[in-house]
N, C-alpha and C positions, 0 to 999 in steps of 0.2 A: 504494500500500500504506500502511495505516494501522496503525499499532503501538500495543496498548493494554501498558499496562502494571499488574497484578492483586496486591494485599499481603493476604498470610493468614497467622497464625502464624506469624508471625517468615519466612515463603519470599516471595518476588517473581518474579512469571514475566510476561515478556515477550513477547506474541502478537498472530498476526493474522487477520483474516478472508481465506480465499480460496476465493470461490466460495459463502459459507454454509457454510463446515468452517473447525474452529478451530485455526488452524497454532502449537504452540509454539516458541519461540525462542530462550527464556533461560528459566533456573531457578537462584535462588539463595538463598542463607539472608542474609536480613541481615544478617547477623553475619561473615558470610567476603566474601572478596573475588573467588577460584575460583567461578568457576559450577557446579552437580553438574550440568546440563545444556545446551549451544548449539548450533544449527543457524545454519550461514551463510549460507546461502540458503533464501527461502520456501518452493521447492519440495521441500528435503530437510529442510526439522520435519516431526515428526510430528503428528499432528493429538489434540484431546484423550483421544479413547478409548485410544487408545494409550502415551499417558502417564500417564492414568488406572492402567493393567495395569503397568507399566514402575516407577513409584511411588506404591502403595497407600496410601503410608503418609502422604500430601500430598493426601489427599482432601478436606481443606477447603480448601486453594488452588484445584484442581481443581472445586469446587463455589461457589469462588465467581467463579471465568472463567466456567463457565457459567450463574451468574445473573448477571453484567453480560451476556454474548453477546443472552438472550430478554432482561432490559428495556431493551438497544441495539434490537433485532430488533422485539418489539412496539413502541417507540416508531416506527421507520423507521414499522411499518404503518399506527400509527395518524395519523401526518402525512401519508400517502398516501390512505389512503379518502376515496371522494368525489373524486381527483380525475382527473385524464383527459388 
């Protein structure tokens, strides 16, 4: 398991890939030391559509987990084509 860790407006959230679905981990405002959300094991985060619904109002941390996820995910493919 590989733990990326994502800073967007003053939030930081903690997550992983598992399977190609994006597991969150941690959620926190830079600013506090309390996290507003943890999961302690990978199988019990929730993945980002659901935290997405869960806090609306963090949709640019949220947007930008998932623009590192595709230019993680296109780069994996493009160093893979062509090879066998």
């Amino acid at each position: 398991m590989s733990e990326r860790c994502t800073e967007a407006v003053g939030w930081v959230a903690r997550w992983s890939l598992d399977h190609h679905c994006v597991r969150i981990l941690l959620v926190r405002n830079e600013s506090e030391e309390d996290p507003l959300f943890s999961a302690a094991v990978l199988a019990a985060a929730p993945d980002l559509a659901e935290m997405r619904e869960r806090y609306p109002k963090l949709s640019e941390l949220w947007d930008a987990i998932r623009g590192e996820y595709w230019a993680e995910f296109f780069t994996v493919q493009e160093n893979s084509c062509g090879t066998i």
